[in-house]
C-alpha positions in Angstrom: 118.4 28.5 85.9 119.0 32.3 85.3 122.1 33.2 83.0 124.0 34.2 85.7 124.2 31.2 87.6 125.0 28.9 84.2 127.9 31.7 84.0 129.0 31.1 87.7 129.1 27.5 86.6 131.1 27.2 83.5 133.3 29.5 84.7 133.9 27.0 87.9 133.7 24.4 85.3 136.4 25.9 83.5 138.9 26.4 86.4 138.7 23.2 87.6 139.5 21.5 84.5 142.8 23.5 84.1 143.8 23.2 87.6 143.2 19.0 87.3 145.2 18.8 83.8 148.0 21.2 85.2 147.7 18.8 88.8 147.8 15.6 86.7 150.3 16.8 84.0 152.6 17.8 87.2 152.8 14.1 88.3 154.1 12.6 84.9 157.5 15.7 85.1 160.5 14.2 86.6 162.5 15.6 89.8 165.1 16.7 87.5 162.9 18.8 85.3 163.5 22.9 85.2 160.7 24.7 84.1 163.6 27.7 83.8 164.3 25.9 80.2 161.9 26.7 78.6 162.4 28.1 75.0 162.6 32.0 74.5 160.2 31.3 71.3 157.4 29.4 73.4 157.6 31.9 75.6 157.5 34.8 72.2 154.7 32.8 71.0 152.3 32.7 73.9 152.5 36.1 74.2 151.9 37.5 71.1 148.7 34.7 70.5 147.7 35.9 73.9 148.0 40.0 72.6 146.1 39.0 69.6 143.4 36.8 70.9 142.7 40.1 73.5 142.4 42.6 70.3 139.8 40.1 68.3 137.9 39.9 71.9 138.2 43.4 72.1 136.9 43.6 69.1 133.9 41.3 69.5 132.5 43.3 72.5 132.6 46.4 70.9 131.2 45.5 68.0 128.3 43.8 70.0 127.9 46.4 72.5 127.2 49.3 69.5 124.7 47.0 68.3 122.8 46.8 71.5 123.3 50.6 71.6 121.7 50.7 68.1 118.6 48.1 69.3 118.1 50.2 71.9 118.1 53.9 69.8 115.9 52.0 67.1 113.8 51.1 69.9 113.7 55.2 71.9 113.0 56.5 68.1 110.3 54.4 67.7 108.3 54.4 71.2 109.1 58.6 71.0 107.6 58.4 67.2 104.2 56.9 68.6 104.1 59.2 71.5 104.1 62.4 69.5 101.4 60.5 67.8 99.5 60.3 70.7 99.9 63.9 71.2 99.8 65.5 67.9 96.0 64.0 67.1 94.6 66.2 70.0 93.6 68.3 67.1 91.6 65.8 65.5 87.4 65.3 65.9 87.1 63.1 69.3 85.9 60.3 67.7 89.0 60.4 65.1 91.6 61.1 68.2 90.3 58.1 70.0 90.7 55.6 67.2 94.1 56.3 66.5 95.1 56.9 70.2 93.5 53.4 70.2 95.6 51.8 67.7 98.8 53.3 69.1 98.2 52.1 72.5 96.9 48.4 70.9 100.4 48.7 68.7 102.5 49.8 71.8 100.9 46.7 73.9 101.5 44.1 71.7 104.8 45.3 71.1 106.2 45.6 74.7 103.8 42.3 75.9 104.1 40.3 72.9 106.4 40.7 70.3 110.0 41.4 72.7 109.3 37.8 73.6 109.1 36.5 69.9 112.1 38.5 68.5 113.9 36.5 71.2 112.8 33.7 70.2 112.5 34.0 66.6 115.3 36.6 65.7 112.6 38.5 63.4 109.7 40.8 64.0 106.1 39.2 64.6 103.7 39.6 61.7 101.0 40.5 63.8 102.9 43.6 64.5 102.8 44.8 61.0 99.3 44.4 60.8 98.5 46.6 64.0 101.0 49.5 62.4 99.3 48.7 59.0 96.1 49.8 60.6 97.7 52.5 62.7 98.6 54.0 58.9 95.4 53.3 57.5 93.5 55.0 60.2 95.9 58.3 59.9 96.2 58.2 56.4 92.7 58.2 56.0 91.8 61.5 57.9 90.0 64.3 56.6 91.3 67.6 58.2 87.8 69.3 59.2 89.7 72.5 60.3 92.8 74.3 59.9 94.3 73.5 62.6 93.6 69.6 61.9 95.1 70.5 58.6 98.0 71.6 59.3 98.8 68.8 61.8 97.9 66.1 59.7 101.4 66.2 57.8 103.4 66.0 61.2 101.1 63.2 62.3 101.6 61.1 59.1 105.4 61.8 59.4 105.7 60.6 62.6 103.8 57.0 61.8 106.5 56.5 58.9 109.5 57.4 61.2 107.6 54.2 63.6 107.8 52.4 60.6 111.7 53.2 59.9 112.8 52.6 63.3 110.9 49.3 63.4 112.4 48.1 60.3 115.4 48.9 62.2 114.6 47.1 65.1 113.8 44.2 63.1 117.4 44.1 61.7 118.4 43.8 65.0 116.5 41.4 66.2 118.8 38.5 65.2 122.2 37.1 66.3 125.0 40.3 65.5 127.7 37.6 65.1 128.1 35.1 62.4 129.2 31.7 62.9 132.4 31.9 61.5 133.1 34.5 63.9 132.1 32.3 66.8 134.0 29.6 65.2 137.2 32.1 65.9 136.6 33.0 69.6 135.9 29.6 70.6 139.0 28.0 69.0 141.1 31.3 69.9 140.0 30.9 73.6 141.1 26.8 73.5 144.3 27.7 71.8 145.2 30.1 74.2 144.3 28.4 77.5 146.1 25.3 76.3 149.0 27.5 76.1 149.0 27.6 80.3 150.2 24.3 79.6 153.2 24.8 77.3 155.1 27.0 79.9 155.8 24.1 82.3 153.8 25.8 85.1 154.2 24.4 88.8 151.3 23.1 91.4 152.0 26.5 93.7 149.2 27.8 95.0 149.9 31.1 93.1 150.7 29.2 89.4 147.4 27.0 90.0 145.5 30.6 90.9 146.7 32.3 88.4 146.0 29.4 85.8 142.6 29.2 87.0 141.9 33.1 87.5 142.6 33.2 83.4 140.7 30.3 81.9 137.8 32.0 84.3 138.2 35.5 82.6 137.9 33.9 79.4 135.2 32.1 79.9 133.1 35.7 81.2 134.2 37.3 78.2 132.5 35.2 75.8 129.5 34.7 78.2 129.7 38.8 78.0 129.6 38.6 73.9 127.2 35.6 73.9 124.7 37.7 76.3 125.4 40.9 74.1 125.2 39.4 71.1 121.2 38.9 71.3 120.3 42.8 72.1 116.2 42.0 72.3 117.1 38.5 74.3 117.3 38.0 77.9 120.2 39.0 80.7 121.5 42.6 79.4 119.0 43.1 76.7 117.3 45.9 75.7 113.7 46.4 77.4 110.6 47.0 76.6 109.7 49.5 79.6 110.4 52.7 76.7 106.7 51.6 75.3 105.2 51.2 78.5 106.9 54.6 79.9 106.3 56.7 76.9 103.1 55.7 75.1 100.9 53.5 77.5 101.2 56.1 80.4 100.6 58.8 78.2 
């Protein structure tokens, strides 16, 4: 079942159970009951809970959405890093050039094939990772410039392997959930608190109350699918790809 179907579900789900209560709760008010009576501080106090529960989701998708925007920076810098790689070795002996084009391309693979998949999973970088960059280093590190030329670009080349190590680091801090539980704790209770107030301003069973009612707990429901989704950026749904190492290094 993709993520976008369990989302068209709960947020059916969540409609028809606050339709049903605000059916069923209409059967146990009298004739004689206004819905006109309703206290002016109810009323105050939906409102403002209402206000504040939009800033703190407000909040949450922002702060989410800048950290896929960061996953997916960390993730440019670092596929750009190993492409300049690629490029800047031309320089080097043959047999030198193809070992480390070798590594970069074995690095690249494993990352776009291999190690997306485990970050989603794991919320960490793979260790097998590390040992291909390890070796990438090793391999550049080790390089005695046989001409001038080789010389000078050895510097740049060695640069460029640390600034795929940086931005993997970075990636790896990423990799996890952005949001702690406490925080979830909040939006979950917040979003209960302030659908059950639907039910503390004595709506009616009109079509437009019952719409309305339901059109609300459904928009609540997408927003925290929306932070859930976001909250992974190297999961599944709107994550960041992989397709930067495949279009930058491994077609190079």
């Amino acid at each position: 079942m993709s993520q976008w179907v369990a989302l068209l579900i709960a947020m059916s789900a969540v409609c028809a159970v606050v339709v049903t209560v605000v059916v069923l709760k209409q059967r146990t008010i009298g004739e004689d009951d206004d819905p006109s009576e309703t206290p002016d501080v109810i009323e105050y106090m939906t409102m403002m809970i209402g206000v504040i529960y939009a800033i703190v989701l407000g909040l949450a998708i922002a702060g989410v959405w800048e950290g896929r925007g960061a996953a997916q920076a960390d993730a440019l810098a670092e596929a750009q890093a190993l492409h300049e790689v690629k490029a800047r070795v031309q320089v080097y002996p043959a047999a030198v050039r193809d070992r480390v084009r070798a590594d970069v391309d074995a690095y690249a693979r494993f990352v776009a094939d291999e190690e997306w998949t485990y970050m989603r999973d794991h919320g960490a970088l793979a260790p097998e990772g590390t040992a291909l960059l390890d070796r990438l280093r090793a391999d550049v590190t080790q390089v005695e410039p046989a001409t001038d030329l080789a010389a000078q670009a050895y510097q740049p080349v060695v640069d460029e392997v640390a600034a795929v190590d940086q931005a993997r680091a970075a990636r790896g801090q990423n990799a996890g959930s952005t949001m702690g539980g406490i925080v979830w704790f909040g939006l979950v209770v917040g979003a209960l608190v302030t659908v059950g107030l639907i039910f503390v301003l004595q709506i009616r069973r009109s079509p437009r109350e019952l719409l309305l009612a339901g059109l609300f707990s459904a928009l609540i429901a997408f927003l925290l699918f929306l932070i859930w989704d976001l909250d992974a950026p190297f999961g599944s749904g709107l994550a960041v790809s992989a397709d930067v190492f495949r279009d930058l290094v491994l077609t190079s």
